[in-house]
C-alpha positions in Angstrom: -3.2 -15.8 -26.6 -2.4 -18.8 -24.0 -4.6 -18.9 -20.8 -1.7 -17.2 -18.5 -1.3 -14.5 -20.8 -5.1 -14.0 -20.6 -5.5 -14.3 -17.0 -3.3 -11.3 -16.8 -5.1 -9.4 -19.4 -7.7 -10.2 -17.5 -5.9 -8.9 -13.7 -5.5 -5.2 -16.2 -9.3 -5.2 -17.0 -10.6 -5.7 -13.6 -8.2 -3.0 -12.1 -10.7 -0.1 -13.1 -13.7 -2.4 -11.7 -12.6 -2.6 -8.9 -11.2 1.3 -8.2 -14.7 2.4 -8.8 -16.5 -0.2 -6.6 -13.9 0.4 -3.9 -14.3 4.4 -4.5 -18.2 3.7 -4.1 -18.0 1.3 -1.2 -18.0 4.1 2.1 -21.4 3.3 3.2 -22.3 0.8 1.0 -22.0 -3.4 2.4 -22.5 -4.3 -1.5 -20.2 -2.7 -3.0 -17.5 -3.1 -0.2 -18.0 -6.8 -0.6 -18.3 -6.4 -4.4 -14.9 -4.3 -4.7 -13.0 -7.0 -2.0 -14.7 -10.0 -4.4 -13.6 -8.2 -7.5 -9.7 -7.1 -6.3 -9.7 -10.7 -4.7 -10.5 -12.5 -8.1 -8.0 -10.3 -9.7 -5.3 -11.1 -7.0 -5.9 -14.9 -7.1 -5.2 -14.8 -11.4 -1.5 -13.4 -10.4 -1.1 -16.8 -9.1 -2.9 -18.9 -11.5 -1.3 -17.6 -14.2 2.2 -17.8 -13.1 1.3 -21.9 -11.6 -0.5 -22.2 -15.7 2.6 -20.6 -17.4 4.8 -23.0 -15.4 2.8 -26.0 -15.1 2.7 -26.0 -19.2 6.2 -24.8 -19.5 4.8 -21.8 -21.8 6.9 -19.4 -19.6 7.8 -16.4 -22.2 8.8 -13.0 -22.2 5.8 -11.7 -22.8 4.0 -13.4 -20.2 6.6 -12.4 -18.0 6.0 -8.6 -18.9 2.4 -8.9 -19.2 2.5 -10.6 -15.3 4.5 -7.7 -14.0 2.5 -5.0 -15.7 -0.9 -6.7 -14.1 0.8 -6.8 -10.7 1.4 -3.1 -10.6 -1.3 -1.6 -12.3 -3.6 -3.5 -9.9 -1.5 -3.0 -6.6 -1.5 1.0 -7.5 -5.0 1.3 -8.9 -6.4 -0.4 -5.5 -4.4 1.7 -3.1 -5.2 5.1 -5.5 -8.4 4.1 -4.7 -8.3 3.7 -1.0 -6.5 6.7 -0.6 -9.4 8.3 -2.4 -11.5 7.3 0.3 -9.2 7.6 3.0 -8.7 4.3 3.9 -5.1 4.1 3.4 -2.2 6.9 3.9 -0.7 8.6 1.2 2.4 7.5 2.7 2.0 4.2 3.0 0.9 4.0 -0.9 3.9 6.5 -1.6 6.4 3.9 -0.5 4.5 0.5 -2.2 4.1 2.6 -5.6 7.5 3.7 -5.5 9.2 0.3 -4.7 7.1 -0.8 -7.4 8.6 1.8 -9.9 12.0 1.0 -8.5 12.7 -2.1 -9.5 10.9 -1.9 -12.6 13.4 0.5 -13.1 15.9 -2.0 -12.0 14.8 -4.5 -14.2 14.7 -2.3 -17.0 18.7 -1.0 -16.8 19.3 -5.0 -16.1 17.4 -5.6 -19.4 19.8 -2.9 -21.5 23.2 -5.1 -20.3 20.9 -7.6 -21.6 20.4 -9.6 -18.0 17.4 -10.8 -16.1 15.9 -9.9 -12.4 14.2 -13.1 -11.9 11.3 -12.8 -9.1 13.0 -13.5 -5.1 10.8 -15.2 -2.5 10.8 -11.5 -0.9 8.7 -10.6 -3.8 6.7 -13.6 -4.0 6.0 -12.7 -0.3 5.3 -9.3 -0.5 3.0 -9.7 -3.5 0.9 -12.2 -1.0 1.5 -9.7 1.8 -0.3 -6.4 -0.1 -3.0 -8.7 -1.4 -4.4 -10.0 2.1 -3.4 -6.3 3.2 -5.3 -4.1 0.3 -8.6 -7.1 0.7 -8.9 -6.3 4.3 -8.3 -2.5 4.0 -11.3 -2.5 1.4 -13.3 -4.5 3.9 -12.6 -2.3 7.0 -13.4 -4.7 9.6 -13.8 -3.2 12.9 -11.3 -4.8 14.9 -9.2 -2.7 17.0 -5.7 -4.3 18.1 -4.2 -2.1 20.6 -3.3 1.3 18.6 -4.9 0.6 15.6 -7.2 -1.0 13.2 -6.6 -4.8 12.0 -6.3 -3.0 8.1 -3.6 -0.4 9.3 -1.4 -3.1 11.2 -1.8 -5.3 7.7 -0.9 -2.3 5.6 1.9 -1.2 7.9 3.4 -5.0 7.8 2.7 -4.9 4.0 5.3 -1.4 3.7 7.7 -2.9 5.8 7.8 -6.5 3.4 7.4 -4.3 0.5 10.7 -2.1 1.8 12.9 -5.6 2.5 11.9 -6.7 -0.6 12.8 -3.5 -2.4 15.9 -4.0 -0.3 16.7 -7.4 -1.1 16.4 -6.6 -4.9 18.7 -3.9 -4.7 21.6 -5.4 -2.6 21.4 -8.7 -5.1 21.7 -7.0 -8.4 23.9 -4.0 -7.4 25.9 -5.3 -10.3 23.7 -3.9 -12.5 24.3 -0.8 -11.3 27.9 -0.9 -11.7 28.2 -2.3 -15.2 25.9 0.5 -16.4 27.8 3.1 -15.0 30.2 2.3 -18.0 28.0 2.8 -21.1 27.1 6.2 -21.3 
């Protein structure tokens, strides 16, 4: 198994870890660090793998599926787990899961006309985006800017990225939409 291939395995693996340390962290500074250090690590291997895969031109479709599969499972698992706690709306994970789930299904009816939805910089940015805004929503600094916490402006920014990029996806590979319509 190559080293970006690995490095997503490895993004899978540390999903659970850190649900339960975040699930455990109300009340607790080590585990709250712990679960931010653990999703963090996690996070950071989405982007080393991709740079790796890239960098050694060992890009493959596997890699590509196994990246995407990581991304998710992670994303969702975190924000299951702050919703556990209460940390984050079931709303807000509501409308990240099901983007998520969208354009998976997206990609997978581009897949059957046998085409590609290669990643936009709306993605790459709203990967980045739920990232720093999941790490500081497990954290839960107390730092009030006007209305609301620091987390809840991050995690609202975070659904509104997430929705553009949905968005952009969409409006770019309508297409895919319209061939399919054909094959029944």
């Amino acid at each position: 198994m190559s080293i970006p291939n690995l490095l997503a395995v490895i993004r899978i693996v540390l999903t659970p870890v850190a649900m339960i340390l975040i699930i455990r962290s109300p009340g607790s500074d080590a585990m709250t660090w712990a679960g931010t250090v653990v999703f963090a690590v996690a996070a950071i291997t989405d982007y080393v793998d991709g740079y790796l895969a890239r960098r050694w031109q060992i890009t493959t479709v596997l890699g590509a599926f196994l990246d995407t599969v990581a991304d998710k499972v992670l994303i969702t698992g975190a924000l299951i787990a702050l919703v556990h706690i209460g940390t984050v709306g079931v709303w807000v994970a509501f409308v990240i899961i099901g983007r998520e789930i969208a354009v998976m299904g997206l990609r997978s009816v581009a897949a059957l006309d046998q085409d590609t939805v290669p990643p936009s910089v709306w993605g790459k940015w709203k990967a980045a985006v739920q990232f720093v805004a999941i790490s500081v929503a497990i954290l839960r600094p107390d730092i009030e800017i006007g209305p609301a916490r620091l987390d809840e402006w991050l995690m609202w920014i975070a659904v509104l990225v997430t929705i553009l990029s949905g968005w952009e996806y969409f409006s770019r590979f309508r297409s895919v939409f319209r061939s399919s319509d054909r094959v029944a």
